[in-house]
N, CA, C and O atoms as CSV, one atom per row, in Angstrom:
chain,resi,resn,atom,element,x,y,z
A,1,UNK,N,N,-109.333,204.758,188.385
A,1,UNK,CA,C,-110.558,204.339,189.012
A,1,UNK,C,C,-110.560,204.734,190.482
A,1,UNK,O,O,-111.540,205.209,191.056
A,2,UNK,N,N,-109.432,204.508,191.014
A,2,UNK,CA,C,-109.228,205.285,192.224
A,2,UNK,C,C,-109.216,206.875,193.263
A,2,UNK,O,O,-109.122,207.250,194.431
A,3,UNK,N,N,-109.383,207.396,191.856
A,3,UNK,CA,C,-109.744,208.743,192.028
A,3,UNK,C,C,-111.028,208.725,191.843
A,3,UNK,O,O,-111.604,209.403,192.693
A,4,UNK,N,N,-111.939,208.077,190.847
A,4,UNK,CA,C,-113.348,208.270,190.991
A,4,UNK,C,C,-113.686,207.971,192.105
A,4,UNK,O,O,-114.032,208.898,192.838
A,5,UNK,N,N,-113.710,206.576,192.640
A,5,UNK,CA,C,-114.436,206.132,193.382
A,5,UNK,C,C,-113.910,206.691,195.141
A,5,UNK,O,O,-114.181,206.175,196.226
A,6,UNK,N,N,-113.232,207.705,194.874
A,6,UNK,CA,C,-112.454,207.386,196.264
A,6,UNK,C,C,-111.865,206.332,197.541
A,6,UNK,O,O,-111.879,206.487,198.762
A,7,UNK,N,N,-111.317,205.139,196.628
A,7,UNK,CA,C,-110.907,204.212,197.316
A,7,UNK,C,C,-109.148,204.118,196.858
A,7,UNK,O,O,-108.459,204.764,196.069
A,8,UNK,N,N,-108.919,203.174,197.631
A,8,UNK,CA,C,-107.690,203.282,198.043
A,8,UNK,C,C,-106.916,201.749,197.602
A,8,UNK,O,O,-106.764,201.154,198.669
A,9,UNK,N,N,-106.392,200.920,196.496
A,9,UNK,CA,C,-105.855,199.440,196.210
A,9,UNK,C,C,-104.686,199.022,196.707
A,9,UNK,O,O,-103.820,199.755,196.230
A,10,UNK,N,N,-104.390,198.527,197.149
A,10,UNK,CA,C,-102.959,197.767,197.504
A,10,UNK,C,C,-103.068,196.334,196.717
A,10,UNK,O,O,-103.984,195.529,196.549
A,11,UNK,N,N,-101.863,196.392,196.362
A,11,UNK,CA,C,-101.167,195.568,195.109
A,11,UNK,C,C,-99.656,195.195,196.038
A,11,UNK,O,O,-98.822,196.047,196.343
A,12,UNK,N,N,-99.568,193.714,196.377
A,12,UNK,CA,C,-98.403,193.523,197.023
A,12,UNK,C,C,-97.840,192.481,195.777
A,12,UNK,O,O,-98.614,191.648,195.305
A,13,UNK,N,N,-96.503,192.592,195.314
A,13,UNK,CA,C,-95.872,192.242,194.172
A,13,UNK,C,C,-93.840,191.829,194.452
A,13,UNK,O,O,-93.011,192.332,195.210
A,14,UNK,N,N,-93.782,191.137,193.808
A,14,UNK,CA,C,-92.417,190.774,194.194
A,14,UNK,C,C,-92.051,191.605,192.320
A,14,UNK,O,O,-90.831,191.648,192.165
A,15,UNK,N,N,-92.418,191.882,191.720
A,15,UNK,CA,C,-92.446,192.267,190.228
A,15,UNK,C,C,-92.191,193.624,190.460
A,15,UNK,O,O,-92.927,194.392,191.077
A,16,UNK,N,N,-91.008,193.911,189.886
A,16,UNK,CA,C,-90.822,195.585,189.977
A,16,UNK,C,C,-91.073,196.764,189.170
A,16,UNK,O,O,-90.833,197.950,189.398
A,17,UNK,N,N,-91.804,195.970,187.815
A,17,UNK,CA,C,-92.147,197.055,187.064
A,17,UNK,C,C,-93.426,197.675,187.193
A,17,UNK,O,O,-93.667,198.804,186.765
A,18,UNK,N,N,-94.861,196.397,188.221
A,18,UNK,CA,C,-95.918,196.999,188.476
A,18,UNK,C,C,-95.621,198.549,189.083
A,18,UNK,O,O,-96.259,199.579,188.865
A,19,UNK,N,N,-94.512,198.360,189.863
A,19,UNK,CA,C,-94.492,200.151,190.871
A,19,UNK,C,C,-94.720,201.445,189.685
A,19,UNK,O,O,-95.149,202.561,189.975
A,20,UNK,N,N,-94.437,201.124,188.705
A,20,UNK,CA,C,-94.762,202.154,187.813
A,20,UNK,C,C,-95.937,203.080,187.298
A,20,UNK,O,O,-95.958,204.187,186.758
A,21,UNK,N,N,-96.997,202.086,187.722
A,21,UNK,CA,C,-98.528,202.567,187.596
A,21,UNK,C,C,-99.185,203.213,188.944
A,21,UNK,O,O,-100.303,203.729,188.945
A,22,UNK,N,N,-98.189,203.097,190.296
A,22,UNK,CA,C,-98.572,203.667,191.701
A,22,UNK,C,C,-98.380,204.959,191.426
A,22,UNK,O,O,-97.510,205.502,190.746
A,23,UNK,N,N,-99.525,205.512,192.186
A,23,UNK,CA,C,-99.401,207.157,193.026
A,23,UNK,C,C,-97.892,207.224,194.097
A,23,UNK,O,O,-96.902,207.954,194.068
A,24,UNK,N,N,-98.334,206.019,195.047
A,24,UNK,CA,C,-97.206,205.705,195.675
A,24,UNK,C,C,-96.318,204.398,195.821
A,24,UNK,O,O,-96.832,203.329,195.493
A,25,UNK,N,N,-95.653,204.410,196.062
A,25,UNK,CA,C,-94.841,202.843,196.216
A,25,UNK,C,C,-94.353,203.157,197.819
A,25,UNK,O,O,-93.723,204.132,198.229
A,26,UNK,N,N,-94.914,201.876,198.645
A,26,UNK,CA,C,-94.119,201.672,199.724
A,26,UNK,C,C,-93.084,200.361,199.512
A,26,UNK,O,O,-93.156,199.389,198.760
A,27,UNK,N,N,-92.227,200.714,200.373
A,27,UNK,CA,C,-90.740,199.523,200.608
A,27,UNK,C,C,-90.818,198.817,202.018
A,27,UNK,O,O,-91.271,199.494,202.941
A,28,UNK,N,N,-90.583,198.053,202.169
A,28,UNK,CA,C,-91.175,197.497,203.470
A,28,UNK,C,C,-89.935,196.528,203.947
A,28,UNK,O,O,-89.648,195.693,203.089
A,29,UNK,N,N,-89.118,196.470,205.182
A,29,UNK,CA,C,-88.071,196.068,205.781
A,29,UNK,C,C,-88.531,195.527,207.016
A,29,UNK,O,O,-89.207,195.980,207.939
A,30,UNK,N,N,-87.900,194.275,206.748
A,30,UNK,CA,C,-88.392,193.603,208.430
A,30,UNK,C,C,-89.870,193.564,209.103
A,30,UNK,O,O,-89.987,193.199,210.273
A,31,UNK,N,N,-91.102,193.987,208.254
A,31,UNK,CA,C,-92.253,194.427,208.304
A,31,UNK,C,C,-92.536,195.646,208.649
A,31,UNK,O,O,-93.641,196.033,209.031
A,32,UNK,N,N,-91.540,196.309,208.528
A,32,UNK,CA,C,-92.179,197.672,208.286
A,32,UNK,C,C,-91.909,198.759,207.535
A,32,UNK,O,O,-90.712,198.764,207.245
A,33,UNK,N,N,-92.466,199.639,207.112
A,33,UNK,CA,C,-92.320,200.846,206.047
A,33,UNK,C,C,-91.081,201.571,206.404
A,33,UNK,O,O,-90.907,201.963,207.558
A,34,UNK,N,N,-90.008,201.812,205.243
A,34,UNK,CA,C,-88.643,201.431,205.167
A,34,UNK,C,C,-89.043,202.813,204.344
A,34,UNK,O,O,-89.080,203.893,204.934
A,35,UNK,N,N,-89.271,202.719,203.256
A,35,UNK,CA,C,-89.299,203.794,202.517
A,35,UNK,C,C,-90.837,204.113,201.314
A,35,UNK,O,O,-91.508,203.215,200.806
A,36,UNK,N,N,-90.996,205.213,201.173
A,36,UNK,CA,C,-92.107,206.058,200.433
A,36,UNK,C,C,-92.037,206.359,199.181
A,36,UNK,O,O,-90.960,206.931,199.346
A,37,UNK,N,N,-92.239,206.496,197.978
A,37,UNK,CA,C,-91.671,206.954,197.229
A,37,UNK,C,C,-92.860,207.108,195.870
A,37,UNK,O,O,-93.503,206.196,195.349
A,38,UNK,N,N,-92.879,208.766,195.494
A,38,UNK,CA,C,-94.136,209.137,195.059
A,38,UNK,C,C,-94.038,209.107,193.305
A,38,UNK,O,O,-93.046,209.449,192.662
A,39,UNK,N,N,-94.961,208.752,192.901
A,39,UNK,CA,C,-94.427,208.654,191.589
A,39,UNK,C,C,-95.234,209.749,190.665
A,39,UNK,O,O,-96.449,209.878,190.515
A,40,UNK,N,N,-93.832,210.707,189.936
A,40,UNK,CA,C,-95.153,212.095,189.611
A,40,UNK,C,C,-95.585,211.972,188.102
A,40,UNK,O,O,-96.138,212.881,187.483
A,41,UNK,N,N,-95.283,210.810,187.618
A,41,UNK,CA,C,-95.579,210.680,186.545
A,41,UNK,C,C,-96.064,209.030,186.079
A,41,UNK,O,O,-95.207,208.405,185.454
A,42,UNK,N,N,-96.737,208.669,186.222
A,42,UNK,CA,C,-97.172,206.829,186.014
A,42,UNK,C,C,-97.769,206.677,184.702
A,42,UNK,O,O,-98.605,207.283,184.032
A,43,UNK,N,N,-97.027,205.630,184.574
A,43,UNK,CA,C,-97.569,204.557,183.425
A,43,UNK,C,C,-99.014,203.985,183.106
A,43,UNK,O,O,-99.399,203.151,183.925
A,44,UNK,N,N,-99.670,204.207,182.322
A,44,UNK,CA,C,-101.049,204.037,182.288
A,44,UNK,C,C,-101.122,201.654,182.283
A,44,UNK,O,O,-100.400,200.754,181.851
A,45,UNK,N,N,-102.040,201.725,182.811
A,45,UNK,CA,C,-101.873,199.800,183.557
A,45,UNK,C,C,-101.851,199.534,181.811
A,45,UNK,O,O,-100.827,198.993,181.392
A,46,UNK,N,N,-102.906,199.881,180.808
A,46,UNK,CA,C,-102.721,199.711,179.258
A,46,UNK,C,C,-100.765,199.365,178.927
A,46,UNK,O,O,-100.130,198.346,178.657
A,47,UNK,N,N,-100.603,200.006,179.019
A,47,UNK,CA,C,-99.006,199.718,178.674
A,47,UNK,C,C,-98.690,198.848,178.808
A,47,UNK,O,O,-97.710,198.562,178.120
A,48,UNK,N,N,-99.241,197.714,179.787
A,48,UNK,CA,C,-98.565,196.146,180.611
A,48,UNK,C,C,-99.394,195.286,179.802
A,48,UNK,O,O,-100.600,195.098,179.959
A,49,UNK,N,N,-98.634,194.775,178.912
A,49,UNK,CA,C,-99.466,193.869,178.250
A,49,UNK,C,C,-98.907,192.715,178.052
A,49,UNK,O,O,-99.527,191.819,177.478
């Protein structure tokens, strides 16, 4: 949906399997961006059931 509409979601999660459905995953240390990490293949959100 994010590609249609050209918008952009943030999803903040203590759950580590949501990262699977991101374009990207940020990591965040001490409040700030720690690490990036692109995902070239994601899980369609259907799968989480």
């Amino acid at each position: 949906m994010n590609r249609q509409l050209g918008t952009t979601t943030v999803i903040i999660r203590h759950n580590a399997s949501i990262q699977e459905v991101a374009d990207r995953v940020l990591f965040f240390a001490e409040g700030r961006i720690s690490r990036i990490r692109t995902n070239e293949s994601r899980r369609d959100v259907a799968e989480f059931t």
